[in-house]
C-alpha positions in Angstrom: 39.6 -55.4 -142.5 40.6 -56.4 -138.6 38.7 -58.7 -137.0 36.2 -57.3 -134.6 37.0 -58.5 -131.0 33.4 -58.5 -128.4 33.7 -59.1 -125.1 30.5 -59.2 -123.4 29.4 -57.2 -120.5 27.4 -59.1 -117.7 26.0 -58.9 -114.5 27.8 -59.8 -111.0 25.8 -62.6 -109.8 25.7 -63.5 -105.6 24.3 -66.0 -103.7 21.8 -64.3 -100.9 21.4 -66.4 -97.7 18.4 -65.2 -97.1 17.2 -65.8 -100.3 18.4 -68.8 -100.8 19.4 -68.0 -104.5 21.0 -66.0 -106.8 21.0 -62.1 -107.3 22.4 -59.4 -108.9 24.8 -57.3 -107.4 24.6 -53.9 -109.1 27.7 -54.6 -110.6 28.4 -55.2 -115.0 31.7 -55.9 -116.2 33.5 -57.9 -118.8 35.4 -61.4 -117.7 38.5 -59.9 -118.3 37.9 -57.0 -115.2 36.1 -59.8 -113.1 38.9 -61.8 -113.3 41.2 -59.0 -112.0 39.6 -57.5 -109.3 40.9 -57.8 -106.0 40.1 -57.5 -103.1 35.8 -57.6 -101.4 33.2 -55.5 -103.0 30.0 -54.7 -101.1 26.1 -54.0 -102.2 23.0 -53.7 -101.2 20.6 -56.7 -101.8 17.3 -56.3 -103.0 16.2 -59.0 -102.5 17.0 -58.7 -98.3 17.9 -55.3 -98.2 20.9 -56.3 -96.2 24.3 -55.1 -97.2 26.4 -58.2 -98.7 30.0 -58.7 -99.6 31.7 -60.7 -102.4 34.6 -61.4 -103.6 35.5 -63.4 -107.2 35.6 -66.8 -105.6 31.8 -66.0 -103.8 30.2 -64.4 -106.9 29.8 -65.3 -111.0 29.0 -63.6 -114.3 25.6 -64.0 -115.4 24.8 -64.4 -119.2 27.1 -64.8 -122.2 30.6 -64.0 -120.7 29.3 -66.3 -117.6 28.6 -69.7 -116.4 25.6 -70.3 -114.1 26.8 -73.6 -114.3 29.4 -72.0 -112.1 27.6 -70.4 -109.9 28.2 -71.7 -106.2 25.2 -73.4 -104.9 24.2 -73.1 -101.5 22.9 -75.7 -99.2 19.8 -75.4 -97.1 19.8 -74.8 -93.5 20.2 -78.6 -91.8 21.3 -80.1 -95.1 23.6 -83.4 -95.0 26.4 -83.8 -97.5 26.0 -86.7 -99.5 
């Protein structure tokens, strides 16, 4: 019997200004797609209600096909690099 191939399908994870952390974008799809698109997408933030736009270097998958750990991290207002 072939070996069953699963490729998970997650959420697309952005980082909201105005929230200061991360949310989903509306969007699911499997690493292989993410990694593929080109080009901006655009939704509608629940957590601000504005309308956000990311691209795959701005936003991450979520969950098992993801890495939070990758997830870009932003800085607060005023912050200092170290």
């Amino acid at each position: 019997m072939p070996a069953i191939r699963t490729q998970y399908v997650d959420s697309v994870m952005f980082t909201c200004e105005a929230k200061a952390g991360p949310v989903k974008t509306g969007h699911r799809m499997r690493a292989t797609e993410f990694a593929n698109l080109t080009g901006p997408r655009s939704f509608r933030c629940e957590a601000c209600g504005q309308i956000h736009t990311w691209t795959t270097e701005t936003a991450w998958l979520s969950g098992a096909a993801g890495s939070a750990a990758a997830a870009p991290v932003a800085e607060a207002p005023g912050a200092v690099a170290a």
